[in-house]
C-alpha positions in Angstrom: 13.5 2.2 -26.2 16.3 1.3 -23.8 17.3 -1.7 -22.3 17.4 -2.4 -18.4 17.7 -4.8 -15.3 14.1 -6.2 -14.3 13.1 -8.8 -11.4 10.7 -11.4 -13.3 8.1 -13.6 -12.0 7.7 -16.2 -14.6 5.4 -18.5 -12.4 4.0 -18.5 -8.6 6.2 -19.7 -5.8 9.2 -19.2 -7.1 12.2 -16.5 -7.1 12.4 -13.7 -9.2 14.8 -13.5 -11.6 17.0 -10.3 -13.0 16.7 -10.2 -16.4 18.0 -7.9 -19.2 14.6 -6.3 -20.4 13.5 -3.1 -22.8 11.5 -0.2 -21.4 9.6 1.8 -24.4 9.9 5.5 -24.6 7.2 7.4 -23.1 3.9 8.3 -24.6 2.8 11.8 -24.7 1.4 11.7 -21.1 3.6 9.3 -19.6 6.9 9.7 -18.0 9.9 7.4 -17.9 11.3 7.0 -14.7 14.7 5.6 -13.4 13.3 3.5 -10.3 15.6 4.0 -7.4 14.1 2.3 -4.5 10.6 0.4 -3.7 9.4 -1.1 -0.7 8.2 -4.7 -0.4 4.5 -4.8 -0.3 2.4 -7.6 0.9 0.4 -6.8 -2.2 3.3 -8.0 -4.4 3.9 -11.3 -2.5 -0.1 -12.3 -3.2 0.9 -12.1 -6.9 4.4 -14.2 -6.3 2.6 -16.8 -4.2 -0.6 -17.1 -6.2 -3.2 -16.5 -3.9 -4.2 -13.4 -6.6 -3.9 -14.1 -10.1 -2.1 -12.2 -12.8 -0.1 -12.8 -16.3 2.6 -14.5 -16.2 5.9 -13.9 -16.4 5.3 -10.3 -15.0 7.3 -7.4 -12.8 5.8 -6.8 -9.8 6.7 -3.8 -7.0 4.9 -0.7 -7.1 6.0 1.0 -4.1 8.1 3.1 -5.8 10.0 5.9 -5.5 12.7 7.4 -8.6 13.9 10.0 -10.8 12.2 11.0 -13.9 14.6 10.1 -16.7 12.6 11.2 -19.7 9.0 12.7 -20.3 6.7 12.2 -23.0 5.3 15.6 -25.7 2.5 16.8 -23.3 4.0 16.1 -19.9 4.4 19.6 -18.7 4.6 19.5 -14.4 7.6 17.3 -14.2 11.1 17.1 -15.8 14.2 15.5 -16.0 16.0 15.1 -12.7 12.8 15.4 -11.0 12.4 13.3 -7.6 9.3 11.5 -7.7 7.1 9.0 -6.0 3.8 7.3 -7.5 0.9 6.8 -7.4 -1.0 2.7 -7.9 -4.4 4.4 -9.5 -3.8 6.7 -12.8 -6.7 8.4 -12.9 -8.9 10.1 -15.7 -10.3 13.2 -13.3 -13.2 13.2 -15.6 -15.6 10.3 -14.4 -18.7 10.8 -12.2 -16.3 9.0 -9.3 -13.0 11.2 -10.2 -14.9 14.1 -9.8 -16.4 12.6 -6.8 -13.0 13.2 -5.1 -12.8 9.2 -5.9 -9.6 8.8 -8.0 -9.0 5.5 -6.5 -12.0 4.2 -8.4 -11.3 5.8 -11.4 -14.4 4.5 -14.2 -11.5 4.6 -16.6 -8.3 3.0 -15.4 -8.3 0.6 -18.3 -8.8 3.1 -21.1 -6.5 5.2 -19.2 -3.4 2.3 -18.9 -3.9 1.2 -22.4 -1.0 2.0 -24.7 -0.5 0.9 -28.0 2.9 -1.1 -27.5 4.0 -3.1 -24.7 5.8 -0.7 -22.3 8.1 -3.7 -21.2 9.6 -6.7 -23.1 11.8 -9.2 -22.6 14.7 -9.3 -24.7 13.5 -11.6 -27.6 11.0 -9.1 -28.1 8.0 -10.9 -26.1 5.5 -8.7 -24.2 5.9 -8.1 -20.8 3.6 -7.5 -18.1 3.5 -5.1 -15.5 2.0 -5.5 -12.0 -0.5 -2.5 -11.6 1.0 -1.3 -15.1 3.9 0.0 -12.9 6.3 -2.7 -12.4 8.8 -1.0 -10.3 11.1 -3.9 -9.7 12.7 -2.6 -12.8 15.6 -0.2 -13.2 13.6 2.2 -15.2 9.8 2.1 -16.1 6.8 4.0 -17.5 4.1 6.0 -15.9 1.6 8.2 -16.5 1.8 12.0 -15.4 -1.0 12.4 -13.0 -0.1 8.9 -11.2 3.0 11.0 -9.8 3.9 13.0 -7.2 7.1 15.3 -6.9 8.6 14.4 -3.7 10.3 17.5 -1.4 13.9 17.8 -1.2 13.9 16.8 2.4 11.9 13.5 1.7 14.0 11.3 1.2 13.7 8.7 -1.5 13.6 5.7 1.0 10.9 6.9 3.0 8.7 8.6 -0.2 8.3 5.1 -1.6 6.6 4.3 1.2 4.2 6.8 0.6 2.9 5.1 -2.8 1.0 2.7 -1.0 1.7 1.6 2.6 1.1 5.0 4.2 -1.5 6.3 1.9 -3.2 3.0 1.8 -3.4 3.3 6.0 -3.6 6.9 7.0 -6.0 7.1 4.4 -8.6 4.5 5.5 -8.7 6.5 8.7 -9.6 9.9 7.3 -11.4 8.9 3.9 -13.0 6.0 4.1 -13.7 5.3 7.9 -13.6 8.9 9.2 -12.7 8.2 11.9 -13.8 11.1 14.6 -11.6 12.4 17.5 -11.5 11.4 21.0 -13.0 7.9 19.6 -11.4 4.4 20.1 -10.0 2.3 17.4 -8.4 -1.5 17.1 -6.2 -2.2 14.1 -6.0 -6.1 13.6 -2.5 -6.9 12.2 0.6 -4.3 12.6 2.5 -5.2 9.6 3.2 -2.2 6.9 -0.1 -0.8 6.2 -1.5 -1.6 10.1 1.7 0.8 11.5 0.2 3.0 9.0 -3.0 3.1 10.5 -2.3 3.1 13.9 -0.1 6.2 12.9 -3.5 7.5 11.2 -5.4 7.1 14.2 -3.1 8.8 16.3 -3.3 11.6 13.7 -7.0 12.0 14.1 -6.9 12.4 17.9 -8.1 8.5 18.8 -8.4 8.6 22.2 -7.5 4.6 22.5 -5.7 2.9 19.8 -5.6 -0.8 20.2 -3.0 -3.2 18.0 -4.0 -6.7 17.4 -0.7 -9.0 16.2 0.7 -12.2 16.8 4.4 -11.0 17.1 5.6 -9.4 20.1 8.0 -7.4 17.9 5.2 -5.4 16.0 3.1 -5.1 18.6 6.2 -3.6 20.2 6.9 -1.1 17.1 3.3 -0.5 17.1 3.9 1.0 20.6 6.0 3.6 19.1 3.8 4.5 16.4 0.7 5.4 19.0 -0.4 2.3 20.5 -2.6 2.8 23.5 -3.2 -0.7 24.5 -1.5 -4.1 22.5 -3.0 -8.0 22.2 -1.3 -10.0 21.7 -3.5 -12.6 19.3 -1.5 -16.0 19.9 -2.0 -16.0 23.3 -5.1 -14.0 24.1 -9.4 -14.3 22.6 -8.9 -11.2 21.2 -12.7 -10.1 21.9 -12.5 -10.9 25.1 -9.6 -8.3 26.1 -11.0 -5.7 24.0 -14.1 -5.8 26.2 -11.9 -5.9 29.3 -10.5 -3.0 28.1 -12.9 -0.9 26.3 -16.2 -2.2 27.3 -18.4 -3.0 24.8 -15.9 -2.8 22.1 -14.0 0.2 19.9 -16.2 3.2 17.4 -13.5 1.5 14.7 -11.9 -2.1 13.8 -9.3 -1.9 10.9 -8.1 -5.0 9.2 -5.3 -5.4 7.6 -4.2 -9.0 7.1 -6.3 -9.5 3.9 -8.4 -13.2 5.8 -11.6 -14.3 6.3 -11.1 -14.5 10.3 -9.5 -11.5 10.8 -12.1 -9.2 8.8 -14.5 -11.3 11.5 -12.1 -10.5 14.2 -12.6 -7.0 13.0 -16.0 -6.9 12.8 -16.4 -8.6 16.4 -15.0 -5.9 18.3 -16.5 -2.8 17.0 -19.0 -1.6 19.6 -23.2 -1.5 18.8 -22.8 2.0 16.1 -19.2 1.0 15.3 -17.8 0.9 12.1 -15.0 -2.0 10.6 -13.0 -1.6 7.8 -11.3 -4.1 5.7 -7.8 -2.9 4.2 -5.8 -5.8 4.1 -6.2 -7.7 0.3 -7.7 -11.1 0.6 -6.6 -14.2 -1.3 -8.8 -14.7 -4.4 -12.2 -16.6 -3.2 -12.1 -16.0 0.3 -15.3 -15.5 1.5 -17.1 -13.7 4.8 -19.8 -15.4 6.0 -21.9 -12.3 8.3 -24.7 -12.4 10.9 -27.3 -10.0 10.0 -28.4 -9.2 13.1 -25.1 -7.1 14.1 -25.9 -4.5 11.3 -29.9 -4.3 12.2 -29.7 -5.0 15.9 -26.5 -3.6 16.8 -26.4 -1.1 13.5 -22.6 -1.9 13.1 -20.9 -0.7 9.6 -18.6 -3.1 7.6 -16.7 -1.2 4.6 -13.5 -1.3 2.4 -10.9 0.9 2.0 -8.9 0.6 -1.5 -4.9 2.8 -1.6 -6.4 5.0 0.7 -10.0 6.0 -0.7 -9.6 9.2 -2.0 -7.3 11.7 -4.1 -3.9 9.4 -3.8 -1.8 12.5 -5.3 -3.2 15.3 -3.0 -3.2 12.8 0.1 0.5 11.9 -0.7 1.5 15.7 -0.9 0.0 16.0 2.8 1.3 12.9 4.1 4.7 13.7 2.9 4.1 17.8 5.0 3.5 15.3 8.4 7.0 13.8 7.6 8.5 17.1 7.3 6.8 18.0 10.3 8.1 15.2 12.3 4.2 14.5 12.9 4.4 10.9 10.6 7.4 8.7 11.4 8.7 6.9 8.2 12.2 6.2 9.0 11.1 4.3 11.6 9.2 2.2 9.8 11.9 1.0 6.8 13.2 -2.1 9.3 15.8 -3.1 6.2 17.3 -1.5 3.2 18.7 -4.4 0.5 20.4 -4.0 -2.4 18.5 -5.2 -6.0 20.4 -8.5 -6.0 19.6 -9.6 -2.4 15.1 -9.0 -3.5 14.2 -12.5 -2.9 15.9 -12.8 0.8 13.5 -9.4 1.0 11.1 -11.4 0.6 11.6 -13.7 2.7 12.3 -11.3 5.6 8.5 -10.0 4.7 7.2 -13.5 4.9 9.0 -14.2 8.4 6.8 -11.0 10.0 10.7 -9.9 11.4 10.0 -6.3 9.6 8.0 -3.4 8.9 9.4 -2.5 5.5 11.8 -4.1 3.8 13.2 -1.2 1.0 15.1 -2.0 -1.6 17.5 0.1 -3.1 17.1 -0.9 -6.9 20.2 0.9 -8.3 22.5 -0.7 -5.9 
């Protein structure tokens, strides 16, 4: 066991705190990293504000990207000095939807977290939780083998955290759970983090129209960059409306990725007779859709979800991370602010404002 510097949540709405805390050595599959930056998640600020629920106090951040400082007995692909970045879904590889190609739902992710200490605890001793049994706004923490992904020498770690869950999470709902076909058009509602992502995606899979719904000018601006046919700009414009102006009777795909009840309507609005919507963004604890049926028997329109991507996290993160070398995936441009550990909260705050893309931080510093 060793003693570290952890950001704690100890109840919703307000700042984290950094907190002397002890990390537990690794079990025999797990892997005890030295955390060296992590992006601010969306995901993370649902937890910090409330809207979803979890034990309290807790660390949250799992965009993470490190070093591995220690492995456990049966750890045999990484070592010491490794560069890594990780995955949010360990997975067993041995249940009906693993071998599915479905590691993201994993039958098993409890049996397959459980541990018999606490891997974190606060320095009288108390049990400590961990947001998505990662908790990577600490300076080292535990996780398991096959969560992780060696990252290449020429990815850098700033950029590779990004990989754990913003880029998977949105290039991944194109090609694994939407499939999105080429030549085809597509609408991502909300170009924050994960919707650059997508529209990135899109662009990957040949789209022939790539349309990005957001109420700031300045990400619909970035979203240009990333492959953006065609912006609306949802403040001032009915979004359905200029999607038909544009497109005709709507786009083949409608991603959302806010995590609301309108939007994931929005989305479903604008997909054409045939189309399919997909809902990415995580939604506050009891929202609720309400749905006409007629638009999936009359018009035979598709609504699905898309969870870190929908498929094999680790595989999908090697490939993702060959587009960056390739200068095919832009992920410099999407890190709008690095921080040091000390300045998290005003991260957060940035995040909340909608100024930036990513907000990185460097967790050493």
């Amino acid at each position: 066991m060793i003693e570290t510097q952890a950001a704690i949540l100890h109840a919703p709405n307000e700042p984290l705190h950094l907190e002397t805390i002890r990390v537990d050595d690794p079990e025999a599959h797990e892997v005890r990293i030295e955390t060296t930056q992590v992006g601010l998640c969306h995901s993370d600020l649902h937890y910090m504000t409330g809207t979803v629920e979890s034990d309290i106090p807790v660390v949250v951040g799992h965009e993470i990207a490190g070093v591995v400082e220690k492995v456990g007995s049966a750890v045999t692909s990484l070592r010491p000095g490794d560069r890594v970045t990780g995955a949010l879904t360990p997975s067993c590889g041995r249940c009906v939807n693993c071998e599915a190609g479905w590691s993201t739902q994993c039958q098993r992710t409890e049996e397959v977290r459980r541990r018999p200490r606490p891997a974190f605890q606060l320095s009288d001793g108390r049990a400590l939780s961990r947001l998505g049994d990662i908790g990577a706004f600490s300076r080292h923490t535990l996780m398991r083998e096959n969560a992780l992904v060696k990252l290449p020498d020429d990815v850098g770690s700033h950029v590779g955290c990004l990989l754990a869950c913003c880029v998977v999470t949105g290039v991944g709902s194109v090609f694994r759970a939407a499939k999105v076909r080429p030549g085809s058009t597509v609408a991502v509602v909300g170009c924050g983090g994960v919707g650059s992502a997508i529209v990135q995606g899109a662009r990957l899979a040949g789209a022939s129209a790539i349309v990005a719904i957001d109420r700031d000018p300045k990400r619909l601006e970035a979203a240009r960059g990333y492959g953006a046919t065609h912006v609306v700009d949802a403040s001032v414009s009915d979004v359905e409306t200029e999607i038909r102006s544009m497109l005709g009777d709507g786009v083949d795909y409608a991603f959302e990725a806010v995590g609301a009840a309108a939007t994931a309507a929005t989305a479903l609005a604008i997909v054409r007779p045939t189309g399919t919507a997909c809902l990415v963004g995580i939604a506050p604890s009891g929202t609720e859709l309400t749905l006409t049926p007629s638009e999936f028997f009359f018009s035979e329109k598709r609504l699905i979800g898309s969870y870190m991507g929908s498929g094999q996290a680790r595989e999908d993160i090697r490939q993702l991370a060959r587009l960056y070398q390739q200068g095919r995936l832009l992920l410099d441009e999407m890190v709008s602010r690095r921080i040091p550990f000390a300045d998290i909260n005003q991260g957060f705050e940035a995040m909340a404002s909608g100024d930036v893309t990513r907000v990185v931080v460097d967790i050493q510093s």
